[in-house]
PLY file of the C-alpha trace (Angstrom):
ply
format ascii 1.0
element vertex 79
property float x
property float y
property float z
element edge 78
property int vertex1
property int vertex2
end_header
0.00 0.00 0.00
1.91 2.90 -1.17
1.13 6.88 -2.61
3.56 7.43 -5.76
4.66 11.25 -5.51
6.73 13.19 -7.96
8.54 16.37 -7.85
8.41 19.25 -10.06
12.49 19.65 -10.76
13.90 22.68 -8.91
11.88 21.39 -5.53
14.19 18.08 -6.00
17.33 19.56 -4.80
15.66 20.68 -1.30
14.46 17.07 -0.90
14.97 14.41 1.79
15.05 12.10 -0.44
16.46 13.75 -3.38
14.78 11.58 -5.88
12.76 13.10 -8.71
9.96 10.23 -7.53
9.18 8.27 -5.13
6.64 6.26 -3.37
5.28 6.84 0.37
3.83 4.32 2.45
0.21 4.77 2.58
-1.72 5.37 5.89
-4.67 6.68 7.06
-5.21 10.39 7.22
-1.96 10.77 4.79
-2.21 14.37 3.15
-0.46 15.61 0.22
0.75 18.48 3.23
1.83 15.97 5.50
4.09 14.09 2.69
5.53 17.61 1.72
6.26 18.63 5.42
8.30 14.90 5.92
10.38 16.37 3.12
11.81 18.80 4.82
9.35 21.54 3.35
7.49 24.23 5.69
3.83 26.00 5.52
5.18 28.83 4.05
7.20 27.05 1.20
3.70 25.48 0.53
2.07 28.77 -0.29
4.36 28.52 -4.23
3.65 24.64 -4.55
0.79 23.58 -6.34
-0.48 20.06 -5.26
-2.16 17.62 -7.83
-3.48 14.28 -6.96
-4.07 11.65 -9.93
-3.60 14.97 -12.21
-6.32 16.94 -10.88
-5.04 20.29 -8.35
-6.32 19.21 -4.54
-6.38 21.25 -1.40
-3.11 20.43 1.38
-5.52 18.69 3.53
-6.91 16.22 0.56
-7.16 12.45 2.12
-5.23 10.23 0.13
-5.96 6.74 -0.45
-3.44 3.76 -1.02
-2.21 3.80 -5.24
-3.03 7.16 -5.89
-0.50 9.75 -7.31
0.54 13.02 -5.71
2.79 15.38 -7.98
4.39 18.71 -6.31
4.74 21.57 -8.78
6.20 25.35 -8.51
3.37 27.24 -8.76
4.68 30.09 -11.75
2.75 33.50 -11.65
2.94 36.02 -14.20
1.69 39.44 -15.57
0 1
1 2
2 3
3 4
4 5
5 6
6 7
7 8
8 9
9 10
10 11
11 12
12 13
13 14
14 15
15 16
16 17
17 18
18 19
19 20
20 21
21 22
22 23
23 24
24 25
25 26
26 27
27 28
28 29
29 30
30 31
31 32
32 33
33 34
34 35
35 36
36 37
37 38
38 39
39 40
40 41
41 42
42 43
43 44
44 45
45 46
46 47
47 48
48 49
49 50
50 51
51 52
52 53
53 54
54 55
55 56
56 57
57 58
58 59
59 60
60 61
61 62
62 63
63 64
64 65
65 66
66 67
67 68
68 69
69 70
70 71
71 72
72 73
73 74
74 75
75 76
76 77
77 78
């Protein structure tokens, strides 16, 4: 029972893990937030992430459930 995440490239470096993907052991009440935080992350560097799960973007707090895919991308503003 597992969660496959991915991360966008520049967050890679600043890693745990350092691995471009990998998977996390799923358990109850596992958020994309709480996977993000184990990585070394904070609440503020969450404000410029963008957080999809199975390709669609889902709050912090979303409940995930065992196979499903998490993805961490830079969110990129612009005017």
């Amino acid at each position: 029972m597992s969660v496959h995440v991915k991360w966008f490239a520049t967050l890679v470096k600043r890693t745990r893990s350092r691995q471009a993907q990998t998977e996390v052991p799923h358990n109850d009440g596992l958020t994309p937030m709480k996977i993000f935080l184990d990585e070394g992350f904070n609440e503020v560097d969450a404000e410029s992430v963008m957080m999809l799960v199975n390709d669609e973007q889902a709050e912090a707090d979303h409940q995930l459930r065992d196979g499903d895919r998490v993805e961490f991308m830079v969110s990129i503003q612009g005017g």
